[in-house]
MDTraj code that builds the backbone (N, CA, C; nanometers):
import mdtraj as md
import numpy as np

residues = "UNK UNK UNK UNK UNK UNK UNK UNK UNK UNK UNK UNK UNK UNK UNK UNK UNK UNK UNK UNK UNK UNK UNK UNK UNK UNK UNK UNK UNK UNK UNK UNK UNK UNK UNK UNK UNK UNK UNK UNK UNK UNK UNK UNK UNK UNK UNK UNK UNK UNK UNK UNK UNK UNK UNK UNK UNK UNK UNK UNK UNK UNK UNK UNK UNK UNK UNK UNK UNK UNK UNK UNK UNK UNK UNK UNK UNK UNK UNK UNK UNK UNK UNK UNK UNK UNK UNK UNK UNK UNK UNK UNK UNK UNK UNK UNK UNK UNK UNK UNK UNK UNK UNK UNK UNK UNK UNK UNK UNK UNK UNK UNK UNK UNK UNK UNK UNK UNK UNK UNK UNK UNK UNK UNK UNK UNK UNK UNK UNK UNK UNK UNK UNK UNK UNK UNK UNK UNK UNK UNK UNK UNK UNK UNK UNK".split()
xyz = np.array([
    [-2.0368, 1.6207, 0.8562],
    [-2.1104, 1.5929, 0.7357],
    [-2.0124, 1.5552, 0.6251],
    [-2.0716, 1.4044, 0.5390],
    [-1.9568, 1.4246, 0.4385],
    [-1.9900, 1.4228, 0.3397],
    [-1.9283, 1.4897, 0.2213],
    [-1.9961, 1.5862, 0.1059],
    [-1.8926, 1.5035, 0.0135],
    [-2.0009, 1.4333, -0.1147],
    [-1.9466, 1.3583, -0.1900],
    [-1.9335, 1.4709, -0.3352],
    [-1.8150, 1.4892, -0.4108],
    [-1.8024, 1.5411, -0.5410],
    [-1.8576, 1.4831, -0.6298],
    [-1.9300, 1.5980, -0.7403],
    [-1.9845, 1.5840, -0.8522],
    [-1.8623, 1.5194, -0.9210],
    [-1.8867, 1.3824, -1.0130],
    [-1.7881, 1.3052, -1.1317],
    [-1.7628, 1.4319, -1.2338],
    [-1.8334, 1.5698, -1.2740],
    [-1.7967, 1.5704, -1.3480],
    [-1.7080, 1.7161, -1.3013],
    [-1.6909, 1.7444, -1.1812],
    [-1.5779, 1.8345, -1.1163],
    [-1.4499, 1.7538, -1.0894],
    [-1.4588, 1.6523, -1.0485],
    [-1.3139, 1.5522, -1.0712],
    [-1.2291, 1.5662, -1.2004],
    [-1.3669, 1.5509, -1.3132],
    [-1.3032, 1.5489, -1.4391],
    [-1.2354, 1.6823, -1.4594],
    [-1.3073, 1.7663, -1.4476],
    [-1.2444, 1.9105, -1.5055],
    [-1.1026, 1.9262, -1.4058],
    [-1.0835, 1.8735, -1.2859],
    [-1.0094, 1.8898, -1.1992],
    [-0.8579, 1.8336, -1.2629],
    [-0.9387, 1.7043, -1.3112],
    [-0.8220, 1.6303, -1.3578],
    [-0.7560, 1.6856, -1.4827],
    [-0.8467, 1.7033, -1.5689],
    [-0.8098, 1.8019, -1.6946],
    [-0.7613, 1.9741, -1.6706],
    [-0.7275, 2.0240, -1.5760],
    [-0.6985, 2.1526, -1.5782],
    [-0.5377, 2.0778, -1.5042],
    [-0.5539, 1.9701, -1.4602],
    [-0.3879, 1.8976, -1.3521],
    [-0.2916, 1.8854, -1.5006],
    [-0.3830, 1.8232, -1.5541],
    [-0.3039, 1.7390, -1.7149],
    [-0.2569, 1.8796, -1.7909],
    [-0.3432, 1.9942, -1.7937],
    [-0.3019, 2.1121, -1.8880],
    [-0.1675, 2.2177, -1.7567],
    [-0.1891, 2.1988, -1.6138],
    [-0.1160, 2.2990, -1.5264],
    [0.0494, 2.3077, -1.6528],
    [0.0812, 2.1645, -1.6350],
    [0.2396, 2.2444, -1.6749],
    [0.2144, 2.2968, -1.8174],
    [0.1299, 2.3002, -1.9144],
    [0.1718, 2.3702, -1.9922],
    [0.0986, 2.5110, -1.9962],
    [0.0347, 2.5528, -1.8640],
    [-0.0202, 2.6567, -1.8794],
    [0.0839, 2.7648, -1.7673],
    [0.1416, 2.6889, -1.7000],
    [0.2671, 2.7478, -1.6221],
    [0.4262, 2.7281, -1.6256],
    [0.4488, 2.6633, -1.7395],
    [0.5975, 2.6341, -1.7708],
    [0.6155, 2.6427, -1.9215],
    [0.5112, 2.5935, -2.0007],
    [0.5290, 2.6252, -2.1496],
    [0.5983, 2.5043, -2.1603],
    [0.6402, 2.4536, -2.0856],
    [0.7219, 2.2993, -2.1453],
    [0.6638, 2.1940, -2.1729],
    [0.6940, 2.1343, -2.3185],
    [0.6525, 2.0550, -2.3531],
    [0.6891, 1.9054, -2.2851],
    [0.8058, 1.8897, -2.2609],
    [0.8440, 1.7508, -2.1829],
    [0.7973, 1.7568, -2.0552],
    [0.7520, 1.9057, -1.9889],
    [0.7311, 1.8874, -1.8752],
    [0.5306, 1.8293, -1.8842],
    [0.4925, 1.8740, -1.9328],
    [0.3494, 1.8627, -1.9686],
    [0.3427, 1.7176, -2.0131],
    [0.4191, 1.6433, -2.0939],
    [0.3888, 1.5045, -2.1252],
    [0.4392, 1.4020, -2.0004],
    [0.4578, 1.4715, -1.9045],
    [0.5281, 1.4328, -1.7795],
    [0.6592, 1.3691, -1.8305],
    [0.7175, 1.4167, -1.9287],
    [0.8857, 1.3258, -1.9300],
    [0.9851, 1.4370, -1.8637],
    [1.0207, 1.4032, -1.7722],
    [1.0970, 1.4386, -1.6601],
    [1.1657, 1.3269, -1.5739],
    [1.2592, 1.3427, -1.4815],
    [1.3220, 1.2353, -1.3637],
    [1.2033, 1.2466, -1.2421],
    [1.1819, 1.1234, -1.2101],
    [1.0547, 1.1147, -1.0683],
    [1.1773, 1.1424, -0.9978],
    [1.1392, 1.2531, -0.8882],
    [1.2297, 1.2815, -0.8224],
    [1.1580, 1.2699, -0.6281],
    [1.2512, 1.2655, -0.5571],
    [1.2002, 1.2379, -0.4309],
    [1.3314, 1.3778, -0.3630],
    [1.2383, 1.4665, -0.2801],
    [1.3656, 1.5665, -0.1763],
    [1.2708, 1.5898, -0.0184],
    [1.3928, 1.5865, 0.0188],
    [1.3875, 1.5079, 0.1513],
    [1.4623, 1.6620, 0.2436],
    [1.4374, 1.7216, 0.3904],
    [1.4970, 1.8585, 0.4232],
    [1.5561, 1.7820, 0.5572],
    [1.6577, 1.8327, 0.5893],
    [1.7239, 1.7736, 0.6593],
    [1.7571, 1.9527, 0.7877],
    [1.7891, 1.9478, 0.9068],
    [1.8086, 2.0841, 0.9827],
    [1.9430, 2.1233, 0.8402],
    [2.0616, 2.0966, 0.8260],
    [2.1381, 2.0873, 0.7851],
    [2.1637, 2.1139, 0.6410],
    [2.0505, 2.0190, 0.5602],
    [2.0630, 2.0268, 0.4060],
    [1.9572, 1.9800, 0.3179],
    [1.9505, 1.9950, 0.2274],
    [1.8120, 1.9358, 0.1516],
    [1.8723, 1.8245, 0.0726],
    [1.7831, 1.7027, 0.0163],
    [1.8689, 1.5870, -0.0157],
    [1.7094, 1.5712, -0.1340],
    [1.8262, 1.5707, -0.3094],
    [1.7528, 1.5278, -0.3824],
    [1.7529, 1.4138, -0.4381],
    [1.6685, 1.3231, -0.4910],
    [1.7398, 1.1947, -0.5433],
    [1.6569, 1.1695, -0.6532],
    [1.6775, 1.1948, -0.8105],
    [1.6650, 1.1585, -0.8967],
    [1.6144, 1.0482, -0.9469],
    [1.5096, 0.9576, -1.0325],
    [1.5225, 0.8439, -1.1180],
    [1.5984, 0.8555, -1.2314],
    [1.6816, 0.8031, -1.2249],
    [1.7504, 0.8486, -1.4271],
    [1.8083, 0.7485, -1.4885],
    [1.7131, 0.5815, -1.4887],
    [1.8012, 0.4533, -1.5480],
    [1.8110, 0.4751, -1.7124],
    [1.9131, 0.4357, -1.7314],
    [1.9779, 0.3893, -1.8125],
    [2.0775, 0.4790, -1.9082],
    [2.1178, 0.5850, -1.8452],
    [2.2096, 0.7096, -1.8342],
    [2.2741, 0.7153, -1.8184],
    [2.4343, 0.7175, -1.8489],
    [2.5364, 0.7944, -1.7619],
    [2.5761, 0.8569, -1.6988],
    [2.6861, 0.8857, -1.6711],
    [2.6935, 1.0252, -1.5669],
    [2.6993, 1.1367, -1.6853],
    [2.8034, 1.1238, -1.8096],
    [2.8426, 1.2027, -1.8700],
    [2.7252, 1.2894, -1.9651],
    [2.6006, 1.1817, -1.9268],
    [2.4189, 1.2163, -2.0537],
    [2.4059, 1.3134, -1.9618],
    [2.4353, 1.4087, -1.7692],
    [2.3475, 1.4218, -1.7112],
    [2.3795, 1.5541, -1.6454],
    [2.3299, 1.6473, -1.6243],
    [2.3531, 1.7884, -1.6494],
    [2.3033, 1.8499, -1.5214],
    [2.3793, 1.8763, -1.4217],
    [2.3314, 1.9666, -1.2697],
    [2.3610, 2.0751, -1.2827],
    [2.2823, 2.1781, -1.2154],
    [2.2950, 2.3007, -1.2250],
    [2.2624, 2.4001, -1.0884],
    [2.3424, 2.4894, -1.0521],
    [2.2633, 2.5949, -0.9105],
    [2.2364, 2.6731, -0.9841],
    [2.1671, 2.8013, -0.9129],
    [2.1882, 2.9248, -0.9726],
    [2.0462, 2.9847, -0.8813],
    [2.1038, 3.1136, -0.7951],
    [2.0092, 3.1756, -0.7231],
    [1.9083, 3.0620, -0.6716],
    [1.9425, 2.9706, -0.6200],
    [1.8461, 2.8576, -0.4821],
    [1.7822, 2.8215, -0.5988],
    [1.8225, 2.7733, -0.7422],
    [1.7184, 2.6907, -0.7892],
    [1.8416, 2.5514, -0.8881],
    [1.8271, 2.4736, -0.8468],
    [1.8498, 2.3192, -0.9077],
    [1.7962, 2.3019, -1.0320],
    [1.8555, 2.2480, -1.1319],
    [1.8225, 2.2355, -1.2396],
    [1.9117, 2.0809, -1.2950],
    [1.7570, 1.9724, -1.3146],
    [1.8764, 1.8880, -1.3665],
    [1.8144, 1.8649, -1.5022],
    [1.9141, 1.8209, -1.6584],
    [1.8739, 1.7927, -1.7554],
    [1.9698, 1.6831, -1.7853],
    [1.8913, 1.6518, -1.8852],
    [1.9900, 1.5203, -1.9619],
    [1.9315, 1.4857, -2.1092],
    [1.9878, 1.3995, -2.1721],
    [1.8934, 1.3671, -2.2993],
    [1.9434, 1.2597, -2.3125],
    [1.8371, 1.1385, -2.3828],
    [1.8368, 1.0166, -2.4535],
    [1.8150, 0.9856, -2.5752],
    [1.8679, 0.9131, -2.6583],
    [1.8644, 0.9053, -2.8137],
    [1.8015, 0.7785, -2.8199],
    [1.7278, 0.8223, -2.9105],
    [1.5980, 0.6750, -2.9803],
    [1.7425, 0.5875, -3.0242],
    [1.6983, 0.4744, -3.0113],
    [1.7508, 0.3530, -3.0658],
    [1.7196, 0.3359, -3.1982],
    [1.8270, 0.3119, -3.3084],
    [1.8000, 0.2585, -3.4371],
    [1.7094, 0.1260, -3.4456],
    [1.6475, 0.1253, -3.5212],
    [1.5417, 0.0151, -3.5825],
    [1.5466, -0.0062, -3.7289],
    [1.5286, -0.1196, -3.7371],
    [1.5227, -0.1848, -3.8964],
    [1.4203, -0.1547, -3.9675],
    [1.4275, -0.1277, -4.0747],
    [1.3906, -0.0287, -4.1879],
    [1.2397, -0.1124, -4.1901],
    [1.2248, -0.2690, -4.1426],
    [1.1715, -0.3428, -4.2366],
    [1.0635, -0.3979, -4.1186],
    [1.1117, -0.3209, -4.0117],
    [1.0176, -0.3225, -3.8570],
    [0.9165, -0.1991, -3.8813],
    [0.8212, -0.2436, -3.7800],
    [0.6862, -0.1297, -3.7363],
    [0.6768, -0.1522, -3.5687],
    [0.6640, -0.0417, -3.5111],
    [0.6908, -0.0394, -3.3347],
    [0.5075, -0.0674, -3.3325],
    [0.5040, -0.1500, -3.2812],
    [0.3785, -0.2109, -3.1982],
    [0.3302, -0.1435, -3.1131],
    [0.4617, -0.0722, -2.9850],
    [0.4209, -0.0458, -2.8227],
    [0.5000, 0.0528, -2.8527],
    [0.5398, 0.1754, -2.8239],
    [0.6324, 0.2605, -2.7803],
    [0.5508, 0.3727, -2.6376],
    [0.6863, 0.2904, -2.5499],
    [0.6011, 0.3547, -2.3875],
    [0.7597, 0.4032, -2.3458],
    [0.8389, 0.4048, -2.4066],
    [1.0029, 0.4708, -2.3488],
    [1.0327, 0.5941, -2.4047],
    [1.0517, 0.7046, -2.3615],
    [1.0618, 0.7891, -2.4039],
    [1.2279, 0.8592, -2.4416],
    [1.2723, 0.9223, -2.5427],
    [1.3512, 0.9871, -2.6087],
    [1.3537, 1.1177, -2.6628],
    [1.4872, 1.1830, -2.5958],
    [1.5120, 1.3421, -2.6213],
    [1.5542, 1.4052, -2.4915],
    [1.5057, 1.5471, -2.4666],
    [1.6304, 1.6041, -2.3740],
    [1.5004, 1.6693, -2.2613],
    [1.5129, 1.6616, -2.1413],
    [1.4493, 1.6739, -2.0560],
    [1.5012, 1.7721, -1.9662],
    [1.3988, 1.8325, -1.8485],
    [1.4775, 1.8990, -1.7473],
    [1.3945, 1.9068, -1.6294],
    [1.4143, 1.9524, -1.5322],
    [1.3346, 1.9809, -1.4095],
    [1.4107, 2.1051, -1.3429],
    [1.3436, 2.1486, -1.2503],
    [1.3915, 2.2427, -1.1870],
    [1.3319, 2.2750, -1.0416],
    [1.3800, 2.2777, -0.9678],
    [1.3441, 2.3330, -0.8104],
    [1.3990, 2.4374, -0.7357],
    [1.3122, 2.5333, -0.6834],
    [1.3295, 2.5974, -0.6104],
    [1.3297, 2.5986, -0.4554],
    [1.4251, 2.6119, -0.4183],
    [1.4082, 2.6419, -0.2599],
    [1.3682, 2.7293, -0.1672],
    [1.3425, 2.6790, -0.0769],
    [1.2808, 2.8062, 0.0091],
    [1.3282, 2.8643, 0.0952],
    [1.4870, 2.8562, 0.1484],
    [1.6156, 2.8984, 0.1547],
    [1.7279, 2.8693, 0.0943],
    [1.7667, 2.9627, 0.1581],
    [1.9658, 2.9705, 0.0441],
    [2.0053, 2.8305, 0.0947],
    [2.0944, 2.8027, 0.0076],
    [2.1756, 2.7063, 0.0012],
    [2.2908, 2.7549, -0.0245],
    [2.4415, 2.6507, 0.0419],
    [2.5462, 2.6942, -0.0401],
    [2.5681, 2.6312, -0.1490],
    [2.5951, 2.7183, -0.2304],
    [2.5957, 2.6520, -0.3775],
    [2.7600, 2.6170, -0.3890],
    [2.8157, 2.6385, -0.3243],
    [2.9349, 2.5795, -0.3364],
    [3.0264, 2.4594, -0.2845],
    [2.8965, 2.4132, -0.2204],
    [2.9162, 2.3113, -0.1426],
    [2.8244, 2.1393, -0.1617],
    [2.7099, 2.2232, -0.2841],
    [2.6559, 2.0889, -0.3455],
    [2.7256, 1.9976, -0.4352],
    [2.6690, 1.9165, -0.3728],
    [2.7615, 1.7456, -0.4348],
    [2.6414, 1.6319, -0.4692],
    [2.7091, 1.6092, -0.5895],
    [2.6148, 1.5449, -0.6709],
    [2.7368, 1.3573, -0.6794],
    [2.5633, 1.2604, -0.6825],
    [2.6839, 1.1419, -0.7026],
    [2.5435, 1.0294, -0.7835],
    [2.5659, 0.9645, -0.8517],
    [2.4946, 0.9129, -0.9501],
    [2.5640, 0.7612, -0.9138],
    [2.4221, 0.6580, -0.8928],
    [2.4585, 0.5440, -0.8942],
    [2.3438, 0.4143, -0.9503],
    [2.3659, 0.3259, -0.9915],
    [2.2721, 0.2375, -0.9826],
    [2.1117, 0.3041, -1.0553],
    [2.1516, 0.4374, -1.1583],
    [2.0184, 0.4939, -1.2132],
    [1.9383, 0.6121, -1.0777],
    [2.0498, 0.5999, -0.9822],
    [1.9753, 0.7121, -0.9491],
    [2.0504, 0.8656, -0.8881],
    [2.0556, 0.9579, -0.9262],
    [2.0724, 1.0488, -0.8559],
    [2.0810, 1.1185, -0.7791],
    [2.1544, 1.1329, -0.7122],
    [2.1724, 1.1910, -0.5239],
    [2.2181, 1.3529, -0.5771],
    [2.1513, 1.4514, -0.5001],
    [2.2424, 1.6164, -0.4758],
    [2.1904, 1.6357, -0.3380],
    [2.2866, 1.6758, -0.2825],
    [2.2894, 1.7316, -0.1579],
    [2.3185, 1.8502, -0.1473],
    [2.2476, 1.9499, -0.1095],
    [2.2793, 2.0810, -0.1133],
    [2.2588, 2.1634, 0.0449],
    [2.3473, 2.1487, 0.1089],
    [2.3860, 2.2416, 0.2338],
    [2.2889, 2.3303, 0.2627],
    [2.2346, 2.3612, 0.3657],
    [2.1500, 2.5391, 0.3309],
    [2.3108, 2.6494, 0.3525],
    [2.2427, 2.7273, 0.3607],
    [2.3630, 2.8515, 0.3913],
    [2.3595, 2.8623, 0.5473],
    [2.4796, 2.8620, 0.6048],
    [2.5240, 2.8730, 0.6964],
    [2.4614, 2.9665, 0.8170],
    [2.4096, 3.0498, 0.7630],
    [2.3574, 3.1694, 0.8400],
    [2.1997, 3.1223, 0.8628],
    [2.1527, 2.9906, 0.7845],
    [2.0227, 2.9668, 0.8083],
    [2.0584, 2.8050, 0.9205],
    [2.1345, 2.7763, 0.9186],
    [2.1138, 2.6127, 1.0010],
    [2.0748, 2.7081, 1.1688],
    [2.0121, 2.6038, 1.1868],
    [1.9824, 2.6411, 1.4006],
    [2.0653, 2.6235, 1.4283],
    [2.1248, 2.6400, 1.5182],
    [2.2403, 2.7262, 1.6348],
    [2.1682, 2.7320, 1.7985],
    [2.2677, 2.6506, 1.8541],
    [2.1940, 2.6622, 2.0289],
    [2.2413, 2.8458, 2.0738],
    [2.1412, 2.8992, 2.0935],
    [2.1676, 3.0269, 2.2099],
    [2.1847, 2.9656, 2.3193],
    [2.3240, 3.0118, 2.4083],
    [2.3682, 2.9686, 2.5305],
    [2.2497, 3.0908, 2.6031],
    [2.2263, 3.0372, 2.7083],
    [2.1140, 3.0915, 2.8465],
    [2.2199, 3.1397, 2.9329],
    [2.2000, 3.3034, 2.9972],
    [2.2903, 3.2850, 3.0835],
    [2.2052, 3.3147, 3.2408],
    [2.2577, 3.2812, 3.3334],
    [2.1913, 3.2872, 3.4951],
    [2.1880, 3.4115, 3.5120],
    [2.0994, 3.4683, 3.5586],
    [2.0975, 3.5960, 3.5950],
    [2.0972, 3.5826, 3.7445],
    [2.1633, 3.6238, 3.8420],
    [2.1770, 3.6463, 3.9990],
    [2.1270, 3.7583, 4.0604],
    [2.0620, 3.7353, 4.1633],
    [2.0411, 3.8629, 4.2359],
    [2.1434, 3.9703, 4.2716],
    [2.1299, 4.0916, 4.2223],
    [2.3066, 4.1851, 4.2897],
    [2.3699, 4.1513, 4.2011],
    [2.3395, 4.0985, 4.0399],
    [2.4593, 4.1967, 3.9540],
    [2.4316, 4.2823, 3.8823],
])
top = md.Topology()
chain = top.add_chain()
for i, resn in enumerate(residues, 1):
    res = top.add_residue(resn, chain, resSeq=i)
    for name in ("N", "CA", "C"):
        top.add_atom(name, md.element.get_by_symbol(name[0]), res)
traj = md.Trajectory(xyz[None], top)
């Protein structure tokens, strides 16, 4: 059977999505969605994050571990404008941002490596050693030992 939703449960659905981050983070940049679109990817081995962050430096851009959680921030400064201008469109956003992720195992934190290219952000973060799979050797058991 297929069961079509009431339009006006979408709506509230959509409006409680639009209020989540500021009813669970208190952040304001996070709630206006200004943050890096980020893409992470789990590997047996390591987790692999990769950032959007054009038109940044390396030196604007701020990584962080601490107890299995990633933290990246950065900030951008509005561009000067002429006294004698009025902004028409403003869709680019300016000021200091952050994100943060948690994992759902350890990582070594001493072994993440971060590399920034072309606007985008790469961290690679190892799990901890004691969590990667490992072959158990099988051994033959014989009759009479």
């Amino acid at each position: 059977m297929i069961r079509t939703r009431n339009p006006y449960f979408r709506l509230v659905d959509n409006l409680l999505n639009d209020a989540r981050p500021w009813l669970t983070s208190g952040g304001a940049s996070e709630a206006r969605g200004y943050g890096p679109a980020l893409d992470v990817e789990e590997s047996a081995d390591a987790y692999i994050v990769r950032a959007n962050l054009p038109g940044l430096s390396q030196d604007d851009i701020s990584v962080n571990i601490h107890d299995d959680v990633l933290a990246i921030s950065a900030e951008t400064a509005s561009e000067a404008r002429d006294e004698d201008s009025k902004v028409l469109i403003r869709e680019r956003r300016f000021g200091k941002f952050s994100r943060s992720l948690r994992f759902p195992t350890n990582v070594d934190g001493d072994a993440v490596a971060a590399s920034y290219e072309n606007g985008v952000l790469s961290i690679t973060l190892p799990k901890a050693e004691h969590l990667k799979p490992r072959p158990i050797p099988v051994k033959a058991i014989t009759a009479g030992n």
